[in-house]
FILO-625241 format. One line per field, with one value per residue (C-alpha): residue in three letters; x, y, z. Coordinates in nm, 2 decimals. Each point is the difference from the previous one (the first is absolute). Layout:
BEGIN
type: c(ALA	...);
x: c(X	...);
y: c(Y	...);
z: c(Z	...);
//
This chain:
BEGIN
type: c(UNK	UNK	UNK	UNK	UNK	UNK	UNK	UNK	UNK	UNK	UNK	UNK	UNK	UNK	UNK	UNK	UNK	UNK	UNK	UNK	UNK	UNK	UNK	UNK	UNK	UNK	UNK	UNK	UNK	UNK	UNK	UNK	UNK	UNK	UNK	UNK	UNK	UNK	UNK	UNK	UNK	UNK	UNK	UNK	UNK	UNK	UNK	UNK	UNK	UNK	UNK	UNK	UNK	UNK	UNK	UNK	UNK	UNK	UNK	UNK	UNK	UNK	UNK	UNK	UNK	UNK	UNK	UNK	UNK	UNK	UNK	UNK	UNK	UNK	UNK	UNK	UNK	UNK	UNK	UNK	UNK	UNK	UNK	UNK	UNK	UNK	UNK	UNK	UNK	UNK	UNK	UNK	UNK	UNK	UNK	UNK	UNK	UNK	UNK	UNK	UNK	UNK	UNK	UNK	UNK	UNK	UNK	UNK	UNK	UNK	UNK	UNK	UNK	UNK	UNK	UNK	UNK	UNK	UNK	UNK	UNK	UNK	UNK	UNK	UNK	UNK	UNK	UNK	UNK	UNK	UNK	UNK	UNK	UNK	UNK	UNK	UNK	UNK	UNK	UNK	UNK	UNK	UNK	UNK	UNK	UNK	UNK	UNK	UNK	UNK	UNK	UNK	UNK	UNK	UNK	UNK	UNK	UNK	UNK	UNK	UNK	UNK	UNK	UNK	UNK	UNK	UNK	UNK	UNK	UNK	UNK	UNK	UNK	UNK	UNK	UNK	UNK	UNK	UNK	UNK	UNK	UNK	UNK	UNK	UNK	UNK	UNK	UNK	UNK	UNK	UNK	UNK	UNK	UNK	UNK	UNK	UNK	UNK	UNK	UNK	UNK	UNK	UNK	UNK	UNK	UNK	UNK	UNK	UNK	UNK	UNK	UNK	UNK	UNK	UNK	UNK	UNK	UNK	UNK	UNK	UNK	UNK	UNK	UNK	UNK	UNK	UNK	UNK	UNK	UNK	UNK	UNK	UNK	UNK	UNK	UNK	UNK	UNK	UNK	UNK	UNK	UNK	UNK	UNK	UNK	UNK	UNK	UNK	UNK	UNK	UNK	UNK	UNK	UNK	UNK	UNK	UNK	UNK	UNK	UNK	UNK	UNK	UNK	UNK	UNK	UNK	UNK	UNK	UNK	UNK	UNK	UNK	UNK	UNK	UNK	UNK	UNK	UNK	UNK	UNK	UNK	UNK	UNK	UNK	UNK	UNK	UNK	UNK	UNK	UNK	UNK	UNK	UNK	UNK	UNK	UNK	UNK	UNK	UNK	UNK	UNK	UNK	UNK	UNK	UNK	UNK	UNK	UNK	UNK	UNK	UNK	UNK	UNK	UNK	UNK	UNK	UNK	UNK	UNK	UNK	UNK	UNK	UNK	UNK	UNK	UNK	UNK	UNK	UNK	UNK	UNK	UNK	UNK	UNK	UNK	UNK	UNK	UNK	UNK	UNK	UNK	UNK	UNK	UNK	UNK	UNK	UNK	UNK	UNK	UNK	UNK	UNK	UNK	UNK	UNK	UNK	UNK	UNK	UNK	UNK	UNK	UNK	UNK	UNK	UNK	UNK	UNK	UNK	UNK	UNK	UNK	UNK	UNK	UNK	UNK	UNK	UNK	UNK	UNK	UNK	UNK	UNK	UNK	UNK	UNK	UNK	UNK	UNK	UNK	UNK	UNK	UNK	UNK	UNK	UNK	UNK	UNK	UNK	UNK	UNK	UNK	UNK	UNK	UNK	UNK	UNK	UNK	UNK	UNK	UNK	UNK	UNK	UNK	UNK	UNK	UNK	UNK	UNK	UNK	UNK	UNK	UNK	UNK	UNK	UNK	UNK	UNK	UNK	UNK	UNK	UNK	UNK	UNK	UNK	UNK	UNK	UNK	UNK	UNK	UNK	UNK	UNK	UNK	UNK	UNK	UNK	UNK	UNK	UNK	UNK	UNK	UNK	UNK	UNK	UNK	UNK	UNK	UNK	UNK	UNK	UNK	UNK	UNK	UNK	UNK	UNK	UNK	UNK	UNK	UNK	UNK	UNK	UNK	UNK	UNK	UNK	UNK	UNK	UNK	UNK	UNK	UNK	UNK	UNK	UNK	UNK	UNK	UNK	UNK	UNK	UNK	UNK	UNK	UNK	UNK	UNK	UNK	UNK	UNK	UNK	UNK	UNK	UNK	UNK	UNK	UNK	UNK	UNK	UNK	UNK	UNK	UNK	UNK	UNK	UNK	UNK	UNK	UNK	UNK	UNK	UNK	UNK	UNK	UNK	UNK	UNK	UNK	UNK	UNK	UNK	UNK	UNK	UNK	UNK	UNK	UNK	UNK	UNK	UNK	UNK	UNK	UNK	UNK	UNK	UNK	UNK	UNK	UNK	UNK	UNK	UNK	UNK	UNK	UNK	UNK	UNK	UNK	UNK	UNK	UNK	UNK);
x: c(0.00	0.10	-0.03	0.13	0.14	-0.06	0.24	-0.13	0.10	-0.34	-0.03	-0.24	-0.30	0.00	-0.28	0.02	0.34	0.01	-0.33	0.24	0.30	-0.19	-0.18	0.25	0.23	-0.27	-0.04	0.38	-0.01	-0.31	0.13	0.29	-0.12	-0.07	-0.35	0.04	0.13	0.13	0.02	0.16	-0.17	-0.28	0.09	-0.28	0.03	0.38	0.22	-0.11	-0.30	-0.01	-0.28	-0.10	-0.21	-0.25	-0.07	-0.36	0.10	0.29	-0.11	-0.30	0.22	0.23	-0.25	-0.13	0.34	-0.03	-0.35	0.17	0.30	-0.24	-0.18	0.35	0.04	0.10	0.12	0.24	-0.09	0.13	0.06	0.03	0.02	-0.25	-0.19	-0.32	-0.27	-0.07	-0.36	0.02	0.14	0.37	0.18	-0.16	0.24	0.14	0.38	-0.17	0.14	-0.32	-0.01	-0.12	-0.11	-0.21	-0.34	0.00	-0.06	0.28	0.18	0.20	0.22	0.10	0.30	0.05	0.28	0.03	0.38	-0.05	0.40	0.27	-0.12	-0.36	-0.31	-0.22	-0.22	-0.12	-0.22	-0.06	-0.16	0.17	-0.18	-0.21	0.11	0.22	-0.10	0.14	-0.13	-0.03	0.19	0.00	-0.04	0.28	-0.02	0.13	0.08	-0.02	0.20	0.11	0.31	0.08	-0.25	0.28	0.29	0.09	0.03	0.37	0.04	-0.23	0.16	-0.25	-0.27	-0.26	-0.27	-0.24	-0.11	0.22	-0.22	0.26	-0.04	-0.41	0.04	0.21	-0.24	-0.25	0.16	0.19	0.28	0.12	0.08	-0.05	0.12	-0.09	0.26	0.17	0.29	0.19	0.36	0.25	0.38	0.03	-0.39	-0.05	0.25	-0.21	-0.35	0.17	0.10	-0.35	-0.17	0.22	-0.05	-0.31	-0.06	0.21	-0.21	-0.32	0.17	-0.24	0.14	0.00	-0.05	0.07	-0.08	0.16	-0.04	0.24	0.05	0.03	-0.27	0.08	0.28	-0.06	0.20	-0.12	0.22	-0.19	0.21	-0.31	0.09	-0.14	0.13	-0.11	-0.11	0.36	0.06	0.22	-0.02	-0.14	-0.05	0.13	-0.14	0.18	0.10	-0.03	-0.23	-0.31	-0.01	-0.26	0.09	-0.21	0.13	-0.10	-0.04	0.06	0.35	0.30	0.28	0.11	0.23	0.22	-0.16	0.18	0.08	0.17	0.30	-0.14	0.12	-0.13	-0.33	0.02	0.05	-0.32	-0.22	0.12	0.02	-0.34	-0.16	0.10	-0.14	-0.30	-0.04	0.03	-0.21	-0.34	0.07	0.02	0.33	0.24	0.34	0.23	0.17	0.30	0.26	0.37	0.23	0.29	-0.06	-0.09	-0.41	-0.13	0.25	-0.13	-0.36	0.13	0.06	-0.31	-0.23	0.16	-0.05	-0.36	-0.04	0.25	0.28	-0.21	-0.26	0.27	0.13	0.31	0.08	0.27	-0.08	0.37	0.02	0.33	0.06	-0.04	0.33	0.14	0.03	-0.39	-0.07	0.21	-0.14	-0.40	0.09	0.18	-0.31	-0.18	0.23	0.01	-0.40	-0.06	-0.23	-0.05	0.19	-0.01	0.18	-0.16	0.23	-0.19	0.30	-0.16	-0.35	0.19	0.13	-0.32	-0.19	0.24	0.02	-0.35	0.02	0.30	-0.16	-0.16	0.23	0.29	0.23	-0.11	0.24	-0.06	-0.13	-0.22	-0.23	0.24	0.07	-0.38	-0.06	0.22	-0.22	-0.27	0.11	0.06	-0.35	-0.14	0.21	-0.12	-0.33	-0.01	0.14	-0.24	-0.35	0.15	0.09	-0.24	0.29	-0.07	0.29	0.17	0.14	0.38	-0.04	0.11	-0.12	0.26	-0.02	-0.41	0.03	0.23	-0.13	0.31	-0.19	-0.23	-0.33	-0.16	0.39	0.14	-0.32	-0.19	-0.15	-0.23	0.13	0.29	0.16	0.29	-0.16	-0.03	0.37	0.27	0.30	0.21	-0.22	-0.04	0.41	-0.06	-0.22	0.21	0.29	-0.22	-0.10	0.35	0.09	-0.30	-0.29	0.09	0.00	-0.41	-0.10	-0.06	-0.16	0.43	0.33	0.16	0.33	0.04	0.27	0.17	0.16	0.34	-0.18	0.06	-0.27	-0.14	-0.29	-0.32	0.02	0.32	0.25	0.05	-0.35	0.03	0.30	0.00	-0.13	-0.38	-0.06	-0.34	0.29	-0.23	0.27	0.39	0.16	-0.26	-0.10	-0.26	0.21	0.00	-0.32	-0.09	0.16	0.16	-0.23	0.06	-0.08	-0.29	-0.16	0.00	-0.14	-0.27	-0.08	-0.05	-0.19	-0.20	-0.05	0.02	-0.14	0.28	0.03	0.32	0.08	-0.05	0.23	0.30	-0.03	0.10	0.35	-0.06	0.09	-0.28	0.08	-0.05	-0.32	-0.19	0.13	-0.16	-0.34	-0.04	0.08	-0.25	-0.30	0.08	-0.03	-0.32	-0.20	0.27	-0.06	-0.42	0.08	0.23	-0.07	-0.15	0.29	0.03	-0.01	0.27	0.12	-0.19	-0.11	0.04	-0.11	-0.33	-0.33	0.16	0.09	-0.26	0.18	-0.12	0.17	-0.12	0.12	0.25	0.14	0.34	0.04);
y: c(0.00	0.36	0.17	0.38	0.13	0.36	0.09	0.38	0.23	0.14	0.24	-0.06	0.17	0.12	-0.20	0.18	0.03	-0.40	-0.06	0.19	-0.22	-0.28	0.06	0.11	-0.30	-0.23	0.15	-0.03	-0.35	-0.12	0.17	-0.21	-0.34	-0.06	-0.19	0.08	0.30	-0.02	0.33	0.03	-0.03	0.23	0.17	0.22	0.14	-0.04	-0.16	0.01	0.23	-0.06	0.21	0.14	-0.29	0.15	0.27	0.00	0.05	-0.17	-0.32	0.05	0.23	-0.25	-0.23	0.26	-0.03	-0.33	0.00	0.28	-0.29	-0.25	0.25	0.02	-0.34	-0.15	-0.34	-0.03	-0.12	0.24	-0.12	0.34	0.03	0.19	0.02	-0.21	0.09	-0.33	-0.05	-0.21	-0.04	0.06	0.33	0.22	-0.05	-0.23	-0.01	-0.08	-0.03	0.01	-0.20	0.25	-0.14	0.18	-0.11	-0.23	0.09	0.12	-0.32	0.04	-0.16	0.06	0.01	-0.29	0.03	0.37	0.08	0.21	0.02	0.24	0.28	-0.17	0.04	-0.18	-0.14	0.34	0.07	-0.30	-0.37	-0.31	-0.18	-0.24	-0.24	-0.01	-0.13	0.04	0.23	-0.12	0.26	-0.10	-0.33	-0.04	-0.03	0.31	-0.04	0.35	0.10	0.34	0.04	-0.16	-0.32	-0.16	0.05	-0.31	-0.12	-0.02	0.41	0.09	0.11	-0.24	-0.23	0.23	-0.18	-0.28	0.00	-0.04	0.17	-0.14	-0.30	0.03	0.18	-0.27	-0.30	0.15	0.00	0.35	-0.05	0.39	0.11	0.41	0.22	0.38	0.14	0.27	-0.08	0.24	0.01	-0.14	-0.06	-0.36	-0.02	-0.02	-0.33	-0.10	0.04	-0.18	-0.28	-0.05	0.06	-0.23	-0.32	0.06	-0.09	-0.30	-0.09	-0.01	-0.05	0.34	0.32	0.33	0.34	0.24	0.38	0.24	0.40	0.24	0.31	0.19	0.07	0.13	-0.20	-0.34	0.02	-0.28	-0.13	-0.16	-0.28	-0.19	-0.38	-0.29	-0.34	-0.34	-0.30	-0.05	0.22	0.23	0.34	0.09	0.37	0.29	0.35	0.32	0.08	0.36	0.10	-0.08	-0.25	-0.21	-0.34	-0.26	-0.38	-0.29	-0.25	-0.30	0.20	-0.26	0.20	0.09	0.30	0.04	0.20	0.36	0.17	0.35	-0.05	0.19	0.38	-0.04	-0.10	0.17	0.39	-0.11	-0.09	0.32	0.21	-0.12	0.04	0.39	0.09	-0.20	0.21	0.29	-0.03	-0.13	0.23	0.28	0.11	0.12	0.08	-0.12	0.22	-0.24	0.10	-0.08	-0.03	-0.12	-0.37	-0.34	0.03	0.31	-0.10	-0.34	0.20	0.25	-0.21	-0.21	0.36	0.12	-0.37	0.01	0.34	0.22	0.17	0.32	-0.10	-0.03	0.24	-0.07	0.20	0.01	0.16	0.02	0.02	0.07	-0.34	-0.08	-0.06	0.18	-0.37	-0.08	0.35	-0.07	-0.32	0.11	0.25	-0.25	-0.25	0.28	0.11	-0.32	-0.09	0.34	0.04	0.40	0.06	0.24	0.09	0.09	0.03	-0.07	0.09	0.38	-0.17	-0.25	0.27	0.17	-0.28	-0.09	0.36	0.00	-0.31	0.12	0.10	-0.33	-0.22	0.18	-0.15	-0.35	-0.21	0.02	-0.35	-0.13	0.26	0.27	-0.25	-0.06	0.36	0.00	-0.33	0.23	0.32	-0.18	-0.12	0.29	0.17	-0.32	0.05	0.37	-0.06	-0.30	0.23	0.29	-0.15	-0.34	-0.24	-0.34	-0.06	-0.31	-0.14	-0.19	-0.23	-0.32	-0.38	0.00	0.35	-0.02	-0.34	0.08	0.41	0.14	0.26	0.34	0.05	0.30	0.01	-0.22	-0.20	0.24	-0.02	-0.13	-0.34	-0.19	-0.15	-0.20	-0.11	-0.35	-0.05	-0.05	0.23	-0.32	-0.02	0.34	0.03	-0.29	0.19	0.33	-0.21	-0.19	0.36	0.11	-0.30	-0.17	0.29	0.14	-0.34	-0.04	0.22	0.29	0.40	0.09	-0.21	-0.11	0.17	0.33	0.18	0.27	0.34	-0.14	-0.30	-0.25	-0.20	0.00	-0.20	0.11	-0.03	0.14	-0.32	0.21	0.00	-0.39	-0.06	0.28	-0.13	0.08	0.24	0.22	0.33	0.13	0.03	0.03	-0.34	-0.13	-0.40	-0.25	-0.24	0.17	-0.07	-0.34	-0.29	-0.05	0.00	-0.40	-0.07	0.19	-0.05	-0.39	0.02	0.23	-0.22	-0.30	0.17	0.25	-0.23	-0.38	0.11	-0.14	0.02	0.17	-0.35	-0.16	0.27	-0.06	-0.35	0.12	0.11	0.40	0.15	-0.02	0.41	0.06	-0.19	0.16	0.33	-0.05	-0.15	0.25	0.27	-0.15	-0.04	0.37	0.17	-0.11	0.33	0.16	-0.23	0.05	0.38	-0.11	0.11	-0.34	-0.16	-0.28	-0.35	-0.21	-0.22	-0.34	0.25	0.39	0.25	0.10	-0.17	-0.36	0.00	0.13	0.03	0.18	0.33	-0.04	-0.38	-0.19	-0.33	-0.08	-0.35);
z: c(0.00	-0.11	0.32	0.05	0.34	0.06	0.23	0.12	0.27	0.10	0.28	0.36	-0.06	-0.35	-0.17	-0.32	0.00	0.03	-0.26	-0.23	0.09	-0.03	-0.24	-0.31	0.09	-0.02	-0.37	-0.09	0.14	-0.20	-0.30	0.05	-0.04	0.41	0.02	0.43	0.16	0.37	0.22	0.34	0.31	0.07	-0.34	0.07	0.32	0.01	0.30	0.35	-0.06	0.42	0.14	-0.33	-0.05	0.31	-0.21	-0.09	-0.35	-0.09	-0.05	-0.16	-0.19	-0.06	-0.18	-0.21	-0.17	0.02	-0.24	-0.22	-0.09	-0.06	-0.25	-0.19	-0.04	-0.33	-0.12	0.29	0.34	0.29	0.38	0.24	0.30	0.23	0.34	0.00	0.26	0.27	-0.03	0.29	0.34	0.11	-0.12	-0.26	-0.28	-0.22	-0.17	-0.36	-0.33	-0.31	-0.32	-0.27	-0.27	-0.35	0.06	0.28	0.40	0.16	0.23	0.33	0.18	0.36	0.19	0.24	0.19	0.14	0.15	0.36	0.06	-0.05	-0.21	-0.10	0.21	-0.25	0.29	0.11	-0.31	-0.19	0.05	-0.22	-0.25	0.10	-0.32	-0.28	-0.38	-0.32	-0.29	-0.38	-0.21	-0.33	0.01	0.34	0.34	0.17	0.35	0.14	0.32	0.19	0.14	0.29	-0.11	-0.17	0.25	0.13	0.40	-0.05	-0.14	0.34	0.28	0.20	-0.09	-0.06	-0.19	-0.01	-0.34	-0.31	-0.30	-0.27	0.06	0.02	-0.35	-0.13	0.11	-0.17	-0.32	0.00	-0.30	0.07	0.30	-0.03	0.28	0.08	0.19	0.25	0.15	0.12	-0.03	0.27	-0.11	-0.12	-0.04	-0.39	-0.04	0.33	-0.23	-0.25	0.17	0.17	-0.32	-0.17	0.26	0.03	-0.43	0.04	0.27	-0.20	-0.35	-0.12	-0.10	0.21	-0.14	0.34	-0.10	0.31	0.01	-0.01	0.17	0.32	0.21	0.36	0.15	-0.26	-0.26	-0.31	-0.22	-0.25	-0.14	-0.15	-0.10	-0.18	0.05	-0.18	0.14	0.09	0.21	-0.27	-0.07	-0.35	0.08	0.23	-0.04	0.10	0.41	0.13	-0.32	-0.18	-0.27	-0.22	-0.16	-0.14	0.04	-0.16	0.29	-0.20	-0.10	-0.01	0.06	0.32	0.12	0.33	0.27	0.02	0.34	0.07	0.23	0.33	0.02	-0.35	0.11	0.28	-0.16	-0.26	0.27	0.16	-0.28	-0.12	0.35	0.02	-0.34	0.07	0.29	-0.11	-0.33	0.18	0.31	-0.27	0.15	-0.32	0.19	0.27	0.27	0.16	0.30	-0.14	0.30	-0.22	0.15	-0.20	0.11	-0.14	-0.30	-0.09	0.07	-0.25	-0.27	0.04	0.00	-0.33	-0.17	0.11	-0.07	-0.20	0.11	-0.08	0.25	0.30	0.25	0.20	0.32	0.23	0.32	0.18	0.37	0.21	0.00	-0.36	-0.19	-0.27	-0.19	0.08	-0.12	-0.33	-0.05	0.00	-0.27	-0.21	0.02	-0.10	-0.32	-0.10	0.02	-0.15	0.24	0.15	0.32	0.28	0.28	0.30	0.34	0.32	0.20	0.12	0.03	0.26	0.17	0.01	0.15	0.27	0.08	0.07	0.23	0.18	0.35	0.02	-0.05	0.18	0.17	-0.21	-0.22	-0.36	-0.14	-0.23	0.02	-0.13	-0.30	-0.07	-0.08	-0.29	-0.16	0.11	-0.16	-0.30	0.00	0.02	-0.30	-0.24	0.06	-0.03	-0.34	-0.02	0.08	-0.19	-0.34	0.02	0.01	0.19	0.29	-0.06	0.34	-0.03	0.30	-0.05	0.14	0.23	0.21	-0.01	0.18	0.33	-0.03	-0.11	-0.17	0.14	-0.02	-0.11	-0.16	-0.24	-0.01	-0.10	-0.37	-0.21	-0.17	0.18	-0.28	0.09	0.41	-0.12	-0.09	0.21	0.04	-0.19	-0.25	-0.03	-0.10	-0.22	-0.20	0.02	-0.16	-0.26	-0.08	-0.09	-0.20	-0.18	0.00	-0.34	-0.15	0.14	-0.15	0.31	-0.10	0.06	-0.09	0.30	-0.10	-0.10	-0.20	0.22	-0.17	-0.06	-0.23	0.29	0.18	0.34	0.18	0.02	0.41	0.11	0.15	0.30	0.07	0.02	0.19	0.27	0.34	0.01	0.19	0.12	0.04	0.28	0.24	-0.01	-0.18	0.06	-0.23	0.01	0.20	0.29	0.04	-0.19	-0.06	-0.37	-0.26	-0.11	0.33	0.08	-0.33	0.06	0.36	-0.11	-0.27	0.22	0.23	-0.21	-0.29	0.15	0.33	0.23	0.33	0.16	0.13	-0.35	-0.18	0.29	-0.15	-0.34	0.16	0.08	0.37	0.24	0.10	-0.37	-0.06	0.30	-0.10	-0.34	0.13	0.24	-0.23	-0.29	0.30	0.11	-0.30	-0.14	0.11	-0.29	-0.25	0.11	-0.10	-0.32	-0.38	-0.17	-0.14	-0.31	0.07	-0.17	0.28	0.15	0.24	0.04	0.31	-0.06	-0.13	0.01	0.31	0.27	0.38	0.37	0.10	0.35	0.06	0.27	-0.15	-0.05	-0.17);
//
C-alpha cells in the first residue's frame, strides 16, 4: 500500500493554522500517488493542548475542522489526529485519530494506552479506548494506533499497561500497522523509536508506517524522524529530523536503507536551535536580547539564537562589573563580531556602587557576602529587560543543567528571562557543543560558518579558545571560579545525572565510586533549590529528564534518602 506520511509542525491551539497544514499536505501527498495519508498525533489541536481541551470551544471547535477535512476528501484516504468527545463515563475526552474517507462516515479510532509519566499527563483529560479493530482501506487492513500504543513493555520505564492493542489489531487480521505520533525528543531517543518499532514488525511479520510531529512547543521539542519498516523489521523509509517533511512509501518496498543518527551535539544544537525559533515564531516574539559575559554559556546560547533566528534578530550585551576581567570582556565582544550579532556595552560598575551606597547604614559593620555578589546578577537583570520592554526583544537566559540543579545561579538575576535555552544541558555537554561549534558547524549547514576570516586573511573560531579553556568563573567577586564552590564538572554532572535522571539515592550513587561528602553536598543542594527552579524561565527538554514539567518535587518537604 501507497501510504503518505505528513510529517507537520503544527502549533497548540491554532486550528486553522493546523486545517491548513493538514490540509495542503494531504493534497501534495494524494497528488503523489499515496492512497493513505498519516498526520501526527493530535494534528489538529497540536501537542499537549493540556487545559485547552476544558475550553468550551475548543473541542467542538476542534471537530469542526475535523468535518471541514472530510469535506476535502478525494481519492486518498486521510488518518488525523484529533480530540474525540467521551460520550460516556470516565474522562471527557478521547486521544482520537479519524478515517476520512470521500463519501463514506467518518471512522475513529481511540487511543488505548495513555502515558501519565515524565512530561505526559494523558490521564488528566482523556479515557482509553474501550476496543481496538482494524479499518478496511482499500481493500487492507489498517491497524490504527497513537503514540505510545505501540511502545513495547521493554522501552517503558515500568510496566505500565494491561492491554497490548497491537496485538488485538493483529489478531483481527490487521496486515498494516499505522501509528500517529508525538514523541518528543530526548538524546538517543529516535534510534530508541527505531529499535522498538523495528522488533515490534519482526514480532508480527507486518509492516509499520510510524508518522511523529515536528516542532517546538513550550519546553518539547519533536524531532520528527518518521519511519517505515517491513515485515522484517528493516527500515525502508526515514523522513527529515528537526524539519517538516512528506514522503510516500510503498509498503511492500524491497529495499531497505541503514537508519541515520546525528552524532549528539549535532542533535543536540537542532533540537535546541529548532526549540528557540519555534518559540519565538508561535509566541509572536521576533528578536532575542542575550547577556554575553565572555564565558562558554551565554556563548553556546549565542550561537544557538542566531541559528534559530538570524544574526540580525540577536542582541549581545556585556554588562562589566568591577570584577569582570578584561579577557571576559574581550571575549563577549569577539562572540559578538564573529555571530554578527549587535553588541552593546553597558557597565554596571556605578549602578553597584549606587545600590550598596544605599544599603550602607544597614548593613554596617557586616561582612560583604553573597549578597553583595547577587546584586550585580541582579543589576544585570534589570538592564536586559529594560532593553527587553523597551525594544520587544525576548530575554534569553544562559543557565545551564548543571548550576540550575545545586542553585548556583540568582533569582530575580541571571534567571531571569523568558526561554532558558540551554537548562537542560550540562556544563560538559555544554563545552561539547561549544567545540563541535568551532569545528564541524559550518559543514551542517548553521545560519554562520563556524570559522571566520579575520583582517589579516587568517582564520579564527567562531567561540573564542580562551572562552573554552579559562576556569569558569561567575567573576562576581575577586579571582573568584566555579570550583570554589562545586565539585569539577565531570563529577558533578555524573552525580546529578544519577540522581536527577535515574532517581538514585545518595547511598546508591556512593556505590558507583563518588565521595560520600560530595554526594550529600549535591543532594542537598538539588533538594534546596527547587523554590528557584519553581521561579525558572521554562526551559527545552532534551535529556531523559530535565527540571521542570517532567519532574514534579515539594519545596516544603523533609526526607533525605
Amino acid at each position: 500500500m501507497k501510504i503518505g506520511f505528513a510529517q507537520i509542525n503544527p502549533t497548540v491551539g491554532d486550528l486553522s493554522g493546523n486545517f491548513e497544514k493538514v490540509i495542503r499536505a494531504y493534497e501534495r501527498l494524494a497528488a503523489a500517488g499515496a492512497e493513505l495519508v498519516l498526520t501526527p498525533e493530535l494534528a489538529i489541536t497540536g501537542y499537549p493542548p493540556q487545559d485547552l481541551v476544558f475550553k468550551s470551544r475548543f473541542v467542538p471547535e476542534n471537530l469542526e475542522v475535523l468535518e471541514k477535512l472530510h469535506s476535502r476528501m478525494g481519492n486518498a484516504a486521510l488518518l488525523v489526529g484529533f480530540v474525540d468527545r467521551n460520550e460516556g463515563r470516565g474522562k471527557p475526552f478521547h486521544n482520537a485519530a479519524a478515517l476520512l474517507e470521500r463519501g463514506k462516515p467518518i471512522r475513529k479510532a481511540h487511543k488505548s494506552l495513555l502515558p501519565t509519566y515524565d512530561v505526559f499527563d494523558e490521564d488528566r483529560y482523556f479515557e482509553p479506548a474501550c476496543r481496538v479493530e482494524p479499518f478496511e482501506v482499500h481493500g487492507k487492513k489498517i491497524g490504527v494506533t497513537i503514540c505510545e500504543d505501540i511502545w513495547t513493555e521493554h522501552y517503558l520505564p515500568r510496566p505500565f499497561y494491561d492491554v497490548e492493542p497491537v496485538r488485538g489489531l493483529i489478531e483481527q487480521g490487521a496486515e498494516i500497522i499505522v501509528n500517529l505520533s508525538a514523541s518528543p525528543f530526548g538524546l538517543h531517543k529516535p534510534a530508541i523509536r527505531y529499535e522498538m518499532v523495528g522488533a515490534l514488525a519482526r514480532t508480527y511479520q507486518k509492516p509499520i508506517c510510524y508518522c511523529n510531529v515536528v516542532g517546538g512547543n513550550d519546553q518539547l521539542v519533536f524531532d520528527g524522524n518518521s519511519i517505515a519498516v517491513n515485515p522484517a523489521g528493516k527500515l525502508i523509509a526515514q523522513l527529515a529530523a528537526f524539519r517538516e517533511d512528506e514522503k510516500v512509501v510503498d509498503t511492500e518496498l524491497s529495499s531497505t536503507i541503514e537508519f541515520h543518527e546525528a552524532k549528539t551535539p549535532e542533535l543536540l544544537f537542532a533540537a535546541l536551535s529548532l526549540g528557540v525559533r519555534d518559540y519565538f515564531r508561535k509566541c509572536n516574539f521576533h528578536s532575542a536580547v542575550i547577556g554575553l559575559s565572555g564565558g562558554v554559556d551565554s556563548a553556546v546560547t549565542a550561537v544557538i539564537a542566531v541559528n534559530a533566528l538570524g544574526a540580525e534578530n540577536v542582541t549581545g550585551v556585556s554588562m562589566p562589573s568591577p570584577y569582570s576581567s578584561q579577557g571576559s570582556i574581550k571575549d563577549a565582544r569577539s562572540v559578538a563580531h564573529n555571530l554578527g550579532i549587535k553588541f552593546l556595552e553597558i557597565p554596571i560598575t556605578d549602578a553597584f556602587r549606587t545600590f550598596k551606597a544605599q544599603l550602607k547604614e544597614i548593613f554596617k559593620d557586616l561582612p560583604e557576602n553573597e549578597t553583595e555578589e547577587n546584586m550585580q546578577p541582579r543589576l544585570r537583570a534589570m538592564t536586559l529587560m529594560a532593553l527587553s520592554n523597551k525594544f520587544g526583544h525576548l530575554l534569553l537566559t544562559t543557565g545551564n543543567k548543571s548550576e540550575l540543579a545545586v542553585g548556583y545561579c540568582t533569582i530575580y538575576g541571571d534567571m531571569a528571562g523568558g526561554l532558558a535555552v540551554i537548562s537542560d544541558v550540562p556544563k560538559t555537554m555544554v563545552y561539547e557543543l561549544a567545540r563541535w561549534i568551532n569545528s564541524d558547524y559550518s559543514v551542517r549547514g548553521g545560519h554562520q560558518s563556524a570559522i571566520r576570516t579575520d583582517s589579516s586573511g587568517g582564520e579564527r573560531e567562531l567561540i573564542p579558545r580562551s572562552t573554552i579553556e579559562k576556569p569558569p568563573s561567575a567573576e562576581l567577586k575577586p579571582n573568584q571560579t566555579d570550583q570554589d564552590t562545586l565539585p569539577p564538572y565531570d563529577v558533578l554532572d555524573e552525580i546529578l545525572r544519577l540522581y536527577v535522571e535515574e532517581n538514585l539515592s545518595a547511598r546508591d550513587i556512593v556505590t558507583h565510586g563518588f565521595d560520600e561528602k560530595t554526594v550529600r553536598w549535591v543532594q542537598r543542594r538539588v533538594d534546596l533549590n527547587e523554590y528557584k527552579r519553581e521561579q525558572a524561565a521554562p526551559g527545552l527538554k532534551v535529556t531523559s529528564r530535565a527540571f521542570g514539567m517532567g519532574r514534579r518535587m515539594p519545596i516544603a518537604q523533609k526526607y533525605i534518602d
